[in-house]
N, C-alpha and C positions, 0 to 999 in steps of 0.2 A: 403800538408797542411802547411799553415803556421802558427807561434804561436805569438801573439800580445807581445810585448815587454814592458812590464810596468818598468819605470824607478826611480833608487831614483830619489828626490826632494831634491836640499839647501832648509836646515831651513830657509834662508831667504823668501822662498815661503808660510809657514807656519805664518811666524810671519806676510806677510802680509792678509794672508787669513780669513775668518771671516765665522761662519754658520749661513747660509741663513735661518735657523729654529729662532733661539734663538738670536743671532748677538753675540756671544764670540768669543772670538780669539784664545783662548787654544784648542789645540788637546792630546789625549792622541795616542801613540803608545804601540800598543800590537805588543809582536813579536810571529810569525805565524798566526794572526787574523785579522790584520788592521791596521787604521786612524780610529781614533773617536771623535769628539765632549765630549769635557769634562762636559758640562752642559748638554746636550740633547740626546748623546749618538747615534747622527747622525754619518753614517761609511762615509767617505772619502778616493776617489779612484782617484788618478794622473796618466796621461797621456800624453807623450808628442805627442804633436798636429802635422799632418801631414801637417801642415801648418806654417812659424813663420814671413812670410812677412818682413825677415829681421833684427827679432827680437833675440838678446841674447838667449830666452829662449820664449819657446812657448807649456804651458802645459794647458788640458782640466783637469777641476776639477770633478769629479762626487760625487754628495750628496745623499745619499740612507736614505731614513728617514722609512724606514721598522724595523730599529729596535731602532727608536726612543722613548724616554719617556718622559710623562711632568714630569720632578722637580717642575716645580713652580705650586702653590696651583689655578694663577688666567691663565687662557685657553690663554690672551688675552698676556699672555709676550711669546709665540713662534708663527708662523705661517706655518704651515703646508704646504710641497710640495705638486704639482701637480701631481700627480700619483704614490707618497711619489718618488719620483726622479726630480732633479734639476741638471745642468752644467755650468759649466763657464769657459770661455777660456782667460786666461791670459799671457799677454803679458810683454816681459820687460827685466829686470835684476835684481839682488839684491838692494834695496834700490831705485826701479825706475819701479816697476811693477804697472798696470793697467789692469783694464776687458775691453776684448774686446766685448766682448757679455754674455749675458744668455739665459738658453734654459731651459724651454721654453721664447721665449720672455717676459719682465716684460710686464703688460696691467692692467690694472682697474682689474682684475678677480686675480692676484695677482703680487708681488715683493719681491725682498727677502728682509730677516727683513736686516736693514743697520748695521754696523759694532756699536754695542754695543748700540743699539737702545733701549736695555730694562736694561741697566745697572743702577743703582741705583747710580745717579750723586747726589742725595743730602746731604751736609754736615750740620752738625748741626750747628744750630745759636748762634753766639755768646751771650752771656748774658753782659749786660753791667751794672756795679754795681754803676757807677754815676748816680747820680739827675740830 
């Protein structure tokens, strides 16, 4: 029998990682519990990939949205995995990583939400007290 090997991760993989539920980029770490999503409460599980084509670093993401929640009041700021499980395999080094793939494939039936997709980008408007 052998036993799968889960590996730390450099923060630099984190700061580039983003969840596919909600699009935030903060994770919280529990120690003896997890990787979580700090808005959504999505578990995050790293892997380094039996594969790296040459690359620095070569780890599979897993997103387990089973113990997910909505925070937000409106359904339409997260979107919901596919069998509440998602993957992505990233490729790179610090400061130079990229997705190689997702799994299941993105398609018209879903894609993950993009990296701060529901982030509330607007600033308030200036008032301007000239005539």
């Amino acid at each position: 029998m052998s036993l799968e090997r889960v590996s730390r991760h450099d923060e630099a993989l984190f700061e580039f990682l983003w969840c596919p539920v909600c699009g935030t980029e903060a994770f919280t770490h529990i120690p003896f519990e997890g990787v979580f999503c700090t808005e959504c409460n999505t578990s995050v599980t790293c892997r380094e990939s039996p594969e790296s084509r040459g690359y620095d670093e070569a780890a599979i993401i897993t997103f387990d949205a089973t113990t997910t929640w909505n925070l937000h009041v409106d359904e339409k700021l997260r979107r919901p995995l596919p069998d509440d499980e998602a993957q992505v395999k990233i490729l790179g080094a610090p400061g130079d990583y990229h997705v190689d793939w997702w799994a299941p494939t993105t398609t018209e039936d879903w894609t993950p939400v993009e990296r701060n997709e529901f982030a509330d980008d607007s600033e308030p408007e200036e008032v301007s007290h000239l005539a």
